[in-house]
Jmol script that loads the backbone (N, CA, C; Angstrom):
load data "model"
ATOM      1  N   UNK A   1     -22.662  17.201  18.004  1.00  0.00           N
ATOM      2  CA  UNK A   1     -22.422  17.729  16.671  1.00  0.00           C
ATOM      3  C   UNK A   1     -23.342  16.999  15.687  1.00  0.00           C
ATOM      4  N   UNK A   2     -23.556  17.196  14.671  1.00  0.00           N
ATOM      5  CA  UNK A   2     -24.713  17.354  13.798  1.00  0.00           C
ATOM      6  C   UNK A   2     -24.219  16.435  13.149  1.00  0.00           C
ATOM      7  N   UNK A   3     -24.411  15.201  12.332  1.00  0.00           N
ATOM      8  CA  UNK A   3     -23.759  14.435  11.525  1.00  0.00           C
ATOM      9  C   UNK A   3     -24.186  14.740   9.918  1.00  0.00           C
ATOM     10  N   UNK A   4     -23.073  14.770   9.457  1.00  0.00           N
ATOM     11  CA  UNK A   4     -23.287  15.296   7.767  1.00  0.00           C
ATOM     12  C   UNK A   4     -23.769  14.325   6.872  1.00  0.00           C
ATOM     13  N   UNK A   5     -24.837  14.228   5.717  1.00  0.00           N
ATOM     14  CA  UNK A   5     -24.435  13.071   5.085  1.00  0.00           C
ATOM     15  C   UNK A   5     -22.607  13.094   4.270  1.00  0.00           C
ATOM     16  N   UNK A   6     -22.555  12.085   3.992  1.00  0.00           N
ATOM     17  CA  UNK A   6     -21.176  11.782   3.343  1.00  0.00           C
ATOM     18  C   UNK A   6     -19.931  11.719   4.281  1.00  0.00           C
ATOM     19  N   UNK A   7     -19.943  12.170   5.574  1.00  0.00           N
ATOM     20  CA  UNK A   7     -19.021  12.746   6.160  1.00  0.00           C
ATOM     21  C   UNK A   7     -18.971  11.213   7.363  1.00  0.00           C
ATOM     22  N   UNK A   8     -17.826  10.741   8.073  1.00  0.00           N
ATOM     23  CA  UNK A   8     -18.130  10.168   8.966  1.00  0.00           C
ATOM     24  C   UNK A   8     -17.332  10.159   9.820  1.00  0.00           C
ATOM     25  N   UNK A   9     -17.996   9.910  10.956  1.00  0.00           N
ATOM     26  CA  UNK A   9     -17.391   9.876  12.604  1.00  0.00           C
ATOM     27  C   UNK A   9     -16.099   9.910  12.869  1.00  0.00           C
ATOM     28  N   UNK A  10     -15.246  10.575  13.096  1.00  0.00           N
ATOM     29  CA  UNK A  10     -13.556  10.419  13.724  1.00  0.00           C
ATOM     30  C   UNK A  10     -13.515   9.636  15.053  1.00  0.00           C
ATOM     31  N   UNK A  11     -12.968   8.482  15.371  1.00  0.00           N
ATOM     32  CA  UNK A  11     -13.154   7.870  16.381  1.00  0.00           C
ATOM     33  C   UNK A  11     -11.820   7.837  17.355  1.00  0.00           C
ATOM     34  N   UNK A  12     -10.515   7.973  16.849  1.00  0.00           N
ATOM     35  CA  UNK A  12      -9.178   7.840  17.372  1.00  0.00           C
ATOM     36  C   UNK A  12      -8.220   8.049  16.436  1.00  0.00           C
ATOM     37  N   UNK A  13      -6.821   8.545  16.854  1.00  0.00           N
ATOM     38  CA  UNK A  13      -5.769   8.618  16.215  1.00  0.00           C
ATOM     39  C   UNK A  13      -5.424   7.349  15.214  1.00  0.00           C
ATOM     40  N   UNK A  14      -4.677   7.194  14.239  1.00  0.00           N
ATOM     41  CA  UNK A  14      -4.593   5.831  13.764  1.00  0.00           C
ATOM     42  C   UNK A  14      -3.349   5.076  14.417  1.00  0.00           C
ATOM     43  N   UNK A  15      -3.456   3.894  13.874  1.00  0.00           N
ATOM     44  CA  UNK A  15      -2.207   3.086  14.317  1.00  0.00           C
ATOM     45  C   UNK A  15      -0.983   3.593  14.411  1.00  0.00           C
ATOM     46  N   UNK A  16       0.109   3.103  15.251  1.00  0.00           N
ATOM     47  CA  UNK A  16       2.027   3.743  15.203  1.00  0.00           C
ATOM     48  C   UNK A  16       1.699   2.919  13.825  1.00  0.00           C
ATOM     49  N   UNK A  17       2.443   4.055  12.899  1.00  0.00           N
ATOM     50  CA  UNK A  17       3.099   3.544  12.036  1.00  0.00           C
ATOM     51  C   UNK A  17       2.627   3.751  10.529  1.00  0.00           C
ATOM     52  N   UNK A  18       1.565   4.666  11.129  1.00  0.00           N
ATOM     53  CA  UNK A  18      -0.081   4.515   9.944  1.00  0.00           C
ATOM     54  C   UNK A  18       0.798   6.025   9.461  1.00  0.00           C
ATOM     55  N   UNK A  19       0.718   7.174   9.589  1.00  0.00           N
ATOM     56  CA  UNK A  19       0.999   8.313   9.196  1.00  0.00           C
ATOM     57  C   UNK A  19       2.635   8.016   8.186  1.00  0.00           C
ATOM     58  N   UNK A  20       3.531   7.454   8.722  1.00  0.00           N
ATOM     59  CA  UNK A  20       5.121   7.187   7.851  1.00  0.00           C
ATOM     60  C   UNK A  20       4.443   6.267   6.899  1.00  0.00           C
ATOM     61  N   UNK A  21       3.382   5.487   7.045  1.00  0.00           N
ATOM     62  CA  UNK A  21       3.177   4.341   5.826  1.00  0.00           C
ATOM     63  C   UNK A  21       2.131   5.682   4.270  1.00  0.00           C
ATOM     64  N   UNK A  22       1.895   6.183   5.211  1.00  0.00           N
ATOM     65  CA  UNK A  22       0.890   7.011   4.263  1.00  0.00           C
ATOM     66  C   UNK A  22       1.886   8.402   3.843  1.00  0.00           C
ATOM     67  N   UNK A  23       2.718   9.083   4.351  1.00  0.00           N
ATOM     68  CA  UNK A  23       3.590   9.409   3.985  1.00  0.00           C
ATOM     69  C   UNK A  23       5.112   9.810   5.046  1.00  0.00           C
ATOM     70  N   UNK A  24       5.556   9.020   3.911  1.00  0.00           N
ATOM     71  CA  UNK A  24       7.366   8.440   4.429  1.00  0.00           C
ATOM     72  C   UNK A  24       7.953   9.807   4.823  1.00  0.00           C
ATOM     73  N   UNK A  25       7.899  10.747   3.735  1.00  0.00           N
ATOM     74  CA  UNK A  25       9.108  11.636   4.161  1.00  0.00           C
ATOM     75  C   UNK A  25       8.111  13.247   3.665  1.00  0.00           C
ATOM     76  N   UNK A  26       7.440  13.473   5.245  1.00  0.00           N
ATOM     77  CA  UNK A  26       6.832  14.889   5.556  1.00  0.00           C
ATOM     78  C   UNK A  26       7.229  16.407   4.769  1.00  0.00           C
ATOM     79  N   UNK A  27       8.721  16.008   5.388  1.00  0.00           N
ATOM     80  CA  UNK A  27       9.609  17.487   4.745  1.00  0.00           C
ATOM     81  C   UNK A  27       9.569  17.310   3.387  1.00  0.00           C
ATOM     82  N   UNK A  28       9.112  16.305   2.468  1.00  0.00           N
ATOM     83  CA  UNK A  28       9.383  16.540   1.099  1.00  0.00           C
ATOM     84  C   UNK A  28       7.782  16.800   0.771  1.00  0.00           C
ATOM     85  N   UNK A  29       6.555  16.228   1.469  1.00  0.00           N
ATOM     86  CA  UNK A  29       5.469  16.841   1.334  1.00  0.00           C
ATOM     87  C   UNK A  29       5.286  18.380   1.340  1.00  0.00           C
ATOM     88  N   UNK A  30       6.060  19.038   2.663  1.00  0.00           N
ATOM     89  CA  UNK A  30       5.699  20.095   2.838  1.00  0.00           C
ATOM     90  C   UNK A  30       6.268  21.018   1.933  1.00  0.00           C
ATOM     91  N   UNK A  31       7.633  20.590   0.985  1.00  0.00           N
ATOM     92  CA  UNK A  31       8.454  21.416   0.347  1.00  0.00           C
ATOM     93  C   UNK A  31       7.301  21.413  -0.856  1.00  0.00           C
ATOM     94  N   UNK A  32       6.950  20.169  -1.425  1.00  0.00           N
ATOM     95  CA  UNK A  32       5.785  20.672  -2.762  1.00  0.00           C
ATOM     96  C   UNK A  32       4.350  21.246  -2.093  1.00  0.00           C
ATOM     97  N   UNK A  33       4.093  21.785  -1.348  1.00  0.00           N
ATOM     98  CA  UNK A  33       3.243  22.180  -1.360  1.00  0.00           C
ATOM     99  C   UNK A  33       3.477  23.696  -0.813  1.00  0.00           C
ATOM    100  N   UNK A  34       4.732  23.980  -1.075  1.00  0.00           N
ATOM    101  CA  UNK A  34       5.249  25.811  -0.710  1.00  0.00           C
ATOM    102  C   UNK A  34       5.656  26.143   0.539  1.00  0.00           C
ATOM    103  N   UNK A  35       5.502  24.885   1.612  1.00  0.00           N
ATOM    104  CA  UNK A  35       5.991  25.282   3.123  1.00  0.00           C
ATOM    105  C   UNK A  35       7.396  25.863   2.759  1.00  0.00           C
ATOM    106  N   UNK A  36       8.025  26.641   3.407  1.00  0.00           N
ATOM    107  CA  UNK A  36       9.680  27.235   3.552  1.00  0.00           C
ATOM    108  C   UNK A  36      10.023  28.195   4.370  1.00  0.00           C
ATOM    109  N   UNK A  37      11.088  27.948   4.646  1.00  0.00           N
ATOM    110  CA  UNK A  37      11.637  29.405   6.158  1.00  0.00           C
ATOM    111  C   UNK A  37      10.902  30.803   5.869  1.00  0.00           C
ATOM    112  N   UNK A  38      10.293  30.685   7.405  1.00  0.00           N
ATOM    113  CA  UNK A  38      10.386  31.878   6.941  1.00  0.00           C
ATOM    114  C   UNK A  38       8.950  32.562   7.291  1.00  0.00           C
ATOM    115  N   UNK A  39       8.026  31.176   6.752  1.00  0.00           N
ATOM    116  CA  UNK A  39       6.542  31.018   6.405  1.00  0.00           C
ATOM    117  C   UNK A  39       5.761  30.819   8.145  1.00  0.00           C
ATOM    118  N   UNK A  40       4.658  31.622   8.130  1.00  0.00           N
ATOM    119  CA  UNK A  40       4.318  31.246   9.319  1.00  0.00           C
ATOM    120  C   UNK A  40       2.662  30.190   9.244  1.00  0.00           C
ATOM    121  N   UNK A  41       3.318  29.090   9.956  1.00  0.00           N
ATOM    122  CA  UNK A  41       2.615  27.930   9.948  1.00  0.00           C
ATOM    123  C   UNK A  41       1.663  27.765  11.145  1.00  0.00           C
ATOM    124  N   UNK A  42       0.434  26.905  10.540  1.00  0.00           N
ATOM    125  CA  UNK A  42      -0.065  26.496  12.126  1.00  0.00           C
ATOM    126  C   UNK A  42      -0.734  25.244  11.637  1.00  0.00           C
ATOM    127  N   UNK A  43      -0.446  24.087  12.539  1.00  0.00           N
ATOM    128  CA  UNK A  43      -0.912  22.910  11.577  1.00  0.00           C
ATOM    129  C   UNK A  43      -1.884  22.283  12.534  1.00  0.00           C
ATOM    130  N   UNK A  44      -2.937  22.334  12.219  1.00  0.00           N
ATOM    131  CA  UNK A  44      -4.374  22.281  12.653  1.00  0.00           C
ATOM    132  C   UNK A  44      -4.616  20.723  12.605  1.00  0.00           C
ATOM    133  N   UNK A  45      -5.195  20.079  14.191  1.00  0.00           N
ATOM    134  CA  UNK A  45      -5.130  18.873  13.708  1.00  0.00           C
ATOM    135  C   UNK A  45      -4.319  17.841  13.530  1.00  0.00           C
ATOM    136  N   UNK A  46      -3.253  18.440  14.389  1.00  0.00           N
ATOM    137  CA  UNK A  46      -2.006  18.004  14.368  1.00  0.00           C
ATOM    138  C   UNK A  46      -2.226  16.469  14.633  1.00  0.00           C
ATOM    139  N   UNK A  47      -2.719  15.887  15.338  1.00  0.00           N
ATOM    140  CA  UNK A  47      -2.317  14.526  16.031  1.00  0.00           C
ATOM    141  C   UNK A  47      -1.311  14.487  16.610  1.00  0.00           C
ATOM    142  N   UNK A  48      -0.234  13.447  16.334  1.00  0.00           N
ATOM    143  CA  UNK A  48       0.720  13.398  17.135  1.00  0.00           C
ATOM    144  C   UNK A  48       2.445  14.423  16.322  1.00  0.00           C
ATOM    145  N   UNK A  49       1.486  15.387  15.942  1.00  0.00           N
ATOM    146  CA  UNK A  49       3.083  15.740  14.734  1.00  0.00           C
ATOM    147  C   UNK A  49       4.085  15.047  13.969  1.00  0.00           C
ATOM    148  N   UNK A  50       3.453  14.277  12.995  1.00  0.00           N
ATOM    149  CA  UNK A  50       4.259  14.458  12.392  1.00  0.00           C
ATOM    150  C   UNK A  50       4.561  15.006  11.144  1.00  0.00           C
ATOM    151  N   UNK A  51       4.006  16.024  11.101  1.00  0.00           N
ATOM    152  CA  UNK A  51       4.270  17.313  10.093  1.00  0.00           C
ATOM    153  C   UNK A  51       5.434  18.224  10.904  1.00  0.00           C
ATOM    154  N   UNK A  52       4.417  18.511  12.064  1.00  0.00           N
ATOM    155  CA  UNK A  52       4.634  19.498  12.531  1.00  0.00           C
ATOM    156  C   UNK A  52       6.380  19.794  13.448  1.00  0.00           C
ATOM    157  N   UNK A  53       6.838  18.148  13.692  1.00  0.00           N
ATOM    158  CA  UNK A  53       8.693  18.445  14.150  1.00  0.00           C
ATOM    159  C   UNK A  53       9.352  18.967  12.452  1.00  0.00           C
ATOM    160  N   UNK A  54       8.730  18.760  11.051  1.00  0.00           N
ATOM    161  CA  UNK A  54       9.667  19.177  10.026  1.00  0.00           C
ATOM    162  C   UNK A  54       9.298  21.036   9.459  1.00  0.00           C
ATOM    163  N   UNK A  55       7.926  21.267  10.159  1.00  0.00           N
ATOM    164  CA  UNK A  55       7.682  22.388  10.068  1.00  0.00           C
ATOM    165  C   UNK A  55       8.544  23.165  10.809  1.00  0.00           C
ATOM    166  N   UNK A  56       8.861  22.635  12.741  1.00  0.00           N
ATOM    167  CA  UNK A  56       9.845  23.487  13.168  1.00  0.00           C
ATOM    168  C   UNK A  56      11.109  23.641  12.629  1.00  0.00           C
ATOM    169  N   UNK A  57      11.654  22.461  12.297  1.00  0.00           N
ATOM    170  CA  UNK A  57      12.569  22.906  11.454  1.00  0.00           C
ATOM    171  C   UNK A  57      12.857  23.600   9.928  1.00  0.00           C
ATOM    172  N   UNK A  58      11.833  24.265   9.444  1.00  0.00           N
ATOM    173  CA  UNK A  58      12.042  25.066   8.575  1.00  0.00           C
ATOM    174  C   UNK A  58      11.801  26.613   9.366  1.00  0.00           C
ATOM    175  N   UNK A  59      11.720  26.327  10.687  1.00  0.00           N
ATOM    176  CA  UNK A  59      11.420  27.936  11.335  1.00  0.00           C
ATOM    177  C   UNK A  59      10.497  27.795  12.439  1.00  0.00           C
ATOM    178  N   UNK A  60       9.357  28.334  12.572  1.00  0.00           N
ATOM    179  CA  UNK A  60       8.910  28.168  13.620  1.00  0.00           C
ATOM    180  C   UNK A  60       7.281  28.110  13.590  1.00  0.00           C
ATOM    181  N   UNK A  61       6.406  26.706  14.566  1.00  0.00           N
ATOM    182  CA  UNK A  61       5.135  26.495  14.129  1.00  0.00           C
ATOM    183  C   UNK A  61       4.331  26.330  14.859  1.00  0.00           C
ATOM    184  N   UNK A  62       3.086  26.357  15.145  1.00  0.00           N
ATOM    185  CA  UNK A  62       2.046  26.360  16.138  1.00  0.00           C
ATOM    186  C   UNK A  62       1.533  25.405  15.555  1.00  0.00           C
ATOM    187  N   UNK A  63       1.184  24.244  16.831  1.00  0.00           N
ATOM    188  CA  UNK A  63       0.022  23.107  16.649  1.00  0.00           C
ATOM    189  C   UNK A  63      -0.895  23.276  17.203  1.00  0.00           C
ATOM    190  N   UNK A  64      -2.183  22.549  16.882  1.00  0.00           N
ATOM    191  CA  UNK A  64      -3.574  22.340  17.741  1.00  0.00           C
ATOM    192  C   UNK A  64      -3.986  21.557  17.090  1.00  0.00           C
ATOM    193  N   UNK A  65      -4.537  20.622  18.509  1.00  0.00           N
ATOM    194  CA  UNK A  65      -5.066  19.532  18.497  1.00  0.00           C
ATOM    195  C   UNK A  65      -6.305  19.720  19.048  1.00  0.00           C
ATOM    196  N   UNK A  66      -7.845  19.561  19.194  1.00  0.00           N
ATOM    197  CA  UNK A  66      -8.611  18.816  19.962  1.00  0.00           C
ATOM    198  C   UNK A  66      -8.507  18.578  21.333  1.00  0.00           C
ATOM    199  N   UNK A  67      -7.478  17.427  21.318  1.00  0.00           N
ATOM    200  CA  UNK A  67      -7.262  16.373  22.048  1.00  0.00           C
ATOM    201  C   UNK A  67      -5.900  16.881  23.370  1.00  0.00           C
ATOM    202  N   UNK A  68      -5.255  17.771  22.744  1.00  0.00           N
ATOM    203  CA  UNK A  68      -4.188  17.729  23.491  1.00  0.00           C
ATOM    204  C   UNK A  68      -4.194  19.603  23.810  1.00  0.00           C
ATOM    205  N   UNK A  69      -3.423  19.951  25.008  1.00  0.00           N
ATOM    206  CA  UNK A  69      -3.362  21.682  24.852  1.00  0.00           C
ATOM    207  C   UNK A  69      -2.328  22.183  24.143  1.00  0.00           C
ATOM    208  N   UNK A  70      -2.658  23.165  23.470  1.00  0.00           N
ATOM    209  CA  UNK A  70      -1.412  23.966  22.636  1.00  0.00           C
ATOM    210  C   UNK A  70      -0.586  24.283  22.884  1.00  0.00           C
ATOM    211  N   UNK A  71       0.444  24.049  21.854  1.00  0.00           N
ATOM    212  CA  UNK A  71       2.033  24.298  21.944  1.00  0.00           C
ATOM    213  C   UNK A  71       2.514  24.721  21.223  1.00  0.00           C
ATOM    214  N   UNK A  72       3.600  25.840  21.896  1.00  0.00           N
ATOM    215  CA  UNK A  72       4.514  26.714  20.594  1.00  0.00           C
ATOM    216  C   UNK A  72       5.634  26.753  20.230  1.00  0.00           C
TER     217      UNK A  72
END
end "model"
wireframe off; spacefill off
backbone 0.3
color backbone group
């Protein structure tokens, strides 16, 4: 892949613990930003979900990762 200026290298997932420190509570992210039952989601990039267990519970969501094979 082509390297961008400004842009840089993705090397690995981050640390346990790195995603809850950067944000604590997902389901209240996803509520301000219009996620809600109902809505059909696909969260791109997932890593290790943790968006994506509060997305299923508002209904139902497709991940993809890269790294891992897809799940519905």
């Amino acid at each position: 892949m082509a390297k961008l200026p400004g842009f840089f290298e993705g090397t690995e997932m981050p640390a346990a613990g790195w995603w809850e420190a950067l944000w604590p509570s997902p389901a209240t992210v996803l509520a301000a930003v219009g996620i809600s039952s109902g809505m059909n989601v696909i969260d791109l990039c997932c890593g290790d979900g943790w968006f994506t267990l509060q997305i299923c519970k508002a209904g139902e969501a497709r991940r993809r990762d890269r790294h891992r094979p897809p799940v519905a």
